[in-house]
N, C-alpha and C positions, 0 to 999 in steps of 0.2 A: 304106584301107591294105591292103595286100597282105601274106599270110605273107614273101613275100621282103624285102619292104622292112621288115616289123617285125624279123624277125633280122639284117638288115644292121643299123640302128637299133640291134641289143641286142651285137653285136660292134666297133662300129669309134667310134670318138671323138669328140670334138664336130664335127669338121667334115662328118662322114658318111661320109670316103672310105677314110682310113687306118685300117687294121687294129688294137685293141688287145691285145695280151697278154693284158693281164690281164684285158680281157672274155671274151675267146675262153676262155681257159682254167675262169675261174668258168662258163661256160656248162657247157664241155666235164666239168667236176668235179660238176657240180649233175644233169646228164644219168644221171654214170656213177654218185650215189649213188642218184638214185631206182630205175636200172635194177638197180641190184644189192641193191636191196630189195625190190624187186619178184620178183625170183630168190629171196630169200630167203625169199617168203611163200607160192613158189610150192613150191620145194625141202622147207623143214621146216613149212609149212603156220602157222604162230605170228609176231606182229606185236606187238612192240615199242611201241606210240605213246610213248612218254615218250623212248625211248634215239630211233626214226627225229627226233622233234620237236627233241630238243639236238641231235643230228648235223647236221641241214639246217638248222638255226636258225646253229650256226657255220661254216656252208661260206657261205650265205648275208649271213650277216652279218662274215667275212672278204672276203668279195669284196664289198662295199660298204665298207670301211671302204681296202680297195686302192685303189678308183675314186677315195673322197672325196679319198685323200693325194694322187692323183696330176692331180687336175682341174688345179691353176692349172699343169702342165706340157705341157699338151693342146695340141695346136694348131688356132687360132680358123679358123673357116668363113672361108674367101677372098672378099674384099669386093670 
C-alpha cells in the first residue's frame, strides 16, 4: 500500500472514489491541532499531556462518532 492510496482510503467513502466531508475535514482539523501544538511547544517551550490528550482524544473521537452516524448513507462500492 502506498502513502497515496492510504490517504485516499483515509478521505473518501466506502466506495473509494467520492470524496467525504467529513473525512477530509477531521483529517484537515487533527493535522491543524497537532501542528499548532507543536508551535506551542516550540514557542513557550512547556507541554500540556493531560489538556493535548482531552483535546485530540475529542477531535478524534468527534470525527468517529460523524463517520459512525453517517455510514448507512454512504454509497456502496459499484458492483
Amino acid at each position: 500500500m502506498t502513502i497515496k492510496q492510504f490517504i485516499t482510503d483515509c478521505i473518501t467513502g466506502i466506495d473509494g472514489e467520492s470524496a467525504d466531508i467529513g473525512r477530509v475535514l477531521w483529517v484537515l482539523g487533527a493535522l491543524a491541532f497537532l501542528g499548532l501544538s507543536v508551535y506551542a511547544v516550540l514557542k513557550s517551550g512547556t507541554f500540556d499531556g493531560m489538556g493535548f490528550g482531552a483535546g485530540y482524544g475529542g477531535v478524534l473521537g468527534g470525527g468517529g462518532a460523524a463517520i459512525g452516524m453517517k455510514a448507512k448513507t454512504e454509497p456502496g462500492p459499484e458492483q
